[in-house]
N, C-alpha and C positions, 0 to 999 in steps of 0.2 A: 574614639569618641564620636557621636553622635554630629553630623553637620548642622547648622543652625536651620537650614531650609528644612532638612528633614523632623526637628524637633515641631516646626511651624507646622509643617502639612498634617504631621500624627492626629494634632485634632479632626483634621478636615474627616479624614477618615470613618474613626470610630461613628457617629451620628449615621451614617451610612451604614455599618455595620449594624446598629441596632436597628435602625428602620426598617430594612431588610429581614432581620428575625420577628419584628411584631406582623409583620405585612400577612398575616392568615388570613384568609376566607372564606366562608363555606362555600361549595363547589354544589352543593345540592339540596332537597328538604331535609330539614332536622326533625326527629322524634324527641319532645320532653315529656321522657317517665313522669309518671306520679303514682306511687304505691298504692293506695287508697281509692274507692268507687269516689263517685262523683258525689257532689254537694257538700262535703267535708274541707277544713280549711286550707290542706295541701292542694285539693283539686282549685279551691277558690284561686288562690293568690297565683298558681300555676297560668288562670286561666284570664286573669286579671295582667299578668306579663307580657302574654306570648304574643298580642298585637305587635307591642312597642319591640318587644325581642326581634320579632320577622321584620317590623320596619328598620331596625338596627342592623340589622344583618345581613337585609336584603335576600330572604329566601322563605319560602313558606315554612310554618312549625306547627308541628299537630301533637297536639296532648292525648297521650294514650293512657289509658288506666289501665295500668296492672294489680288491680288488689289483694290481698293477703297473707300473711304471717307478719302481722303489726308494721309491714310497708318494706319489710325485706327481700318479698320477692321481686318488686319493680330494684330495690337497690343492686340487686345481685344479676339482675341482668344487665344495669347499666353497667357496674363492675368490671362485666368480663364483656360490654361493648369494644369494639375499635375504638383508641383513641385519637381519632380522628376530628373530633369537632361536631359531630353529625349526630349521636345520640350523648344528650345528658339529661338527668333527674334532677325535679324539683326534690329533697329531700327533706323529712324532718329530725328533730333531736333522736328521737326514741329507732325510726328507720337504718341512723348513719350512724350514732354514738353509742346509744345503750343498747337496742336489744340484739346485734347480733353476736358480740363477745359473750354475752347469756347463751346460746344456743349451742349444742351437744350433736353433733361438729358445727362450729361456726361455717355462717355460709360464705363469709370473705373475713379477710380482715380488714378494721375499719381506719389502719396506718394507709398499709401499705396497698389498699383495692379500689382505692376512692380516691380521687383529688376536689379536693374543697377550692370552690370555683368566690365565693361569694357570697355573702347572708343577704336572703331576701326579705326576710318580713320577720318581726316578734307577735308575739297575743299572748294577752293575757288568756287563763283559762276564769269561767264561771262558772259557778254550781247553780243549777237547776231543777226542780221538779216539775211534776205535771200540776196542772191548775187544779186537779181535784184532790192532791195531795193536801193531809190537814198542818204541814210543816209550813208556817210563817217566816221562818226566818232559821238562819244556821243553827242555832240552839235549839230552837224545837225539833229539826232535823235530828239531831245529836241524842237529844232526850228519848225520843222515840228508838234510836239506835241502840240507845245501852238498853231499852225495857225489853227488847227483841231483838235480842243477840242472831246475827246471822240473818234473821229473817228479810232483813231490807236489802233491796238490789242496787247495784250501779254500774253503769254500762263504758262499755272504752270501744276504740277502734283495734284493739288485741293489747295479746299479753305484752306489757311493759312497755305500753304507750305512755304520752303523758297523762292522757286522763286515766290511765289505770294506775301509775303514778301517783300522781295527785290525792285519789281518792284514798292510796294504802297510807302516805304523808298524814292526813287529814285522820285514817283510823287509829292510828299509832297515836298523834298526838291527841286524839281524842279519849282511846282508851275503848273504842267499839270495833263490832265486826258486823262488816256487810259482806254480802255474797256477790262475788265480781259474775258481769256477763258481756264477754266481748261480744263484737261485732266483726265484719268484715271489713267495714266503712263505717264512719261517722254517719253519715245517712241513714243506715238502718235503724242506728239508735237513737238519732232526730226521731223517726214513724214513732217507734215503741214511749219514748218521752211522753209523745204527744196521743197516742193511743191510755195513756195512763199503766203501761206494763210494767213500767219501772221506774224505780223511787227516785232516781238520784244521776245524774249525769256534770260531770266536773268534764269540761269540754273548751273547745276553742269558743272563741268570744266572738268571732263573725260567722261559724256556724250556727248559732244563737240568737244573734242577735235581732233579726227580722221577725225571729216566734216573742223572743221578748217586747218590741217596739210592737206586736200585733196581738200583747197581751194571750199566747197562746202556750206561753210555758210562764212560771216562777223564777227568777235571779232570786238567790240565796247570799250570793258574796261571791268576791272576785278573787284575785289569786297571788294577785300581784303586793309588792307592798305598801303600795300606794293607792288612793283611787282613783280610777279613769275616767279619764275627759265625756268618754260618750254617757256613761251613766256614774256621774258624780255624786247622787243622792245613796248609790247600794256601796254597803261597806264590803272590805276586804276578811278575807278569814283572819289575818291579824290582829283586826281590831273587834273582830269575835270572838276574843276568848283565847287567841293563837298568836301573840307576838312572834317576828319574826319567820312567820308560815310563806314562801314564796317559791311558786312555780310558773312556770313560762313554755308556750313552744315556741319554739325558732324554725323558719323554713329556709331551706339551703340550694344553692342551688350546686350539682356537685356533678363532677364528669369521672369517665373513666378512669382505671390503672394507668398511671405512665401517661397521661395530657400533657401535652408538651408547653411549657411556661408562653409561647407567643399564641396558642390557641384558649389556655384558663384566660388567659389578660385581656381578649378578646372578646370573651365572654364576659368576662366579670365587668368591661368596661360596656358593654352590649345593655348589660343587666343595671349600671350606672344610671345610665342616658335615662332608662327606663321609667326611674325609680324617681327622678329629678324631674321626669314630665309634670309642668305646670296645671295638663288636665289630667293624668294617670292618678299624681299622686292625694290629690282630695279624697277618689275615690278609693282608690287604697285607705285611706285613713276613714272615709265614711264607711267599709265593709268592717273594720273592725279591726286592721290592722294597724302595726306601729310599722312603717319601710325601712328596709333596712340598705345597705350597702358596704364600703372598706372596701378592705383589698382581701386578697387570699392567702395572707399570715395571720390575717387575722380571724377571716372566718376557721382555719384551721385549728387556732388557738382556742375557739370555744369550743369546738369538737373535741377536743382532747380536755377541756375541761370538763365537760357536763358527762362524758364518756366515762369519768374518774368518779366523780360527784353520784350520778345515778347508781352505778355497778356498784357502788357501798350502800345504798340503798335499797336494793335487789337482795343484797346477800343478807342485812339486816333483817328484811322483812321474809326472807325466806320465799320469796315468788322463784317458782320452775317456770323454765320455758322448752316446751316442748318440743 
């Protein structure tokens, strides 16, 4: 049996023992991925962090764009990074959940090739035209849809993002067909919006939202099921006609295969501090975002759900991904 000093000291111990496993630090600059070109909402909220991130962590952080295959080429190189601590991706829903289990071979898998670090930010998605479009409001959009099968465009950051998502949601429960036209990046399809090229853009809400407040694009409706604080006057596709219609991106922030639990904890509490900044987080919420945080059971657990959720989606609507 156990002596009594010894059952006394046991505590002493352990506390020492975990302090000792969270004590990570980065040793040098970190790279955070972002799939997507610049101006698009993963670049925003990436770029809206990485101060507070480098002041947290004590090391410089450079946001590099890898853009491409609807944000899986930045994922898949983060993927097979060192897990070290030193490179991780901003990530979004459609990057780390849905679209790479759609791909004919997958480029990783999205269990076992990725460690979900943290949720950074929600947005709602809004639908948008060009100011010269004759579409008033989501129904006249609609109307126009069904008279001109196919003829109307609507643009996404690739195949089986959320705004190409979104938009298949909205055709399905509408009963129309538009002709999808991705992009590389959200930015591209900002230009062509506002050039009048294309009809229709269901997109993040703080990439948006500065052409909206500067009168240089249309809001149509928002995405969510509720309506948002910033523009509380435009109704949601739900109450257009669409009960129950709700889409969302989520941004993530996610490391390596194999991250070791005292380097995600680190991070994820990096990405905390960040998010709770008394002058960070206004601005986060003035660009258009909802901030997010938790732990990393938790940010996991929506990966595995929307991962579920969209892939039934995908195969309903019959979208290929190349």
């Amino acid at each position: 049996m156990p002596s009594r000093r010894s059952l006394l000291a046991a505590p002493l111990v352990l506390p020492s023992l975990v302090h000792a496993q969270s004590a990570w630090e980065p040793s040098r600059s970190v790279t955070l991925l972002v799939g997507f070109a610049p101006g698009g909402g993963t670049d925003i909220i990436a770029r809206l962090v990485a101060p507070l991130l480098q002041q947290a962590l004590g090391v410089p952080i450079a946001v590099e764009n890898r853009p491409g295959a609807s944000g899986t080429i930045a994922a898949q190189v983060n993927s097979r990074a060192a897990p070290d601590g030193h490179t991780v991706l901003m990530s979004t829903v459609s990057a780390s959940a849905v679209v790479p289990p759609q791909m004919t071979p997958p480029p990783f898998d999205i269990h076992r090739d990725q460690t979900a670090i943290a949720l950074a930010a929600t947005v709602p998605l809004v639908a948008v035209v060009p100011l010269s479009s004759p579409s008033r409001d989501l129904a006249g959009l609609i109307a126009r849809a069904r008279d001109n099968p196919g003829k109307l465009n609507y643009s996404s950051s690739g195949v089986a993002t959320q705004q190409h998502l979104a938009a298949e949601l909205l055709s399905m429960a509408a009963g129309i067909q538009m002709t999808h036209v991705p992009f590389r990046g959200t930015g591209q399809a900002v230009n062509e919006i506002l050039a009048g090229r294309i009809d229709l853009a269901i997109d993040t809400f703080p990439t948006y939202l500065p052409h909206i407040r500067g009168e240089r694009v249309r809001a149509l409706a928002t995405t969510m099921p509720e309506r948002i604080d910033w523009l509380p006057n435009l109704p949601t596709v739900a109450e257009s006609g669409f009960p129950g219609f709700d889409a969302n991106v989520w941004y993530m922030l996610m490391g390596p295969a194999g991250l070791p639990a005292p380097i995600r904890d680190r991070w994820a509490a990096a990405l905390g501090t960040a998010l709770a900044d008394p002058v960070l987080r206004p601005r986060i919420r003035e660009a258009g975002f909802i901030p997010g945080g938790g732990t990393s059971a938790e940010a996991a657990a929506l990966l595995n759900r929307d991962a579920e959720r969209y892939g039934a989606l995908i195969r309903q609507a019959g979208i290929r991904i190349e």
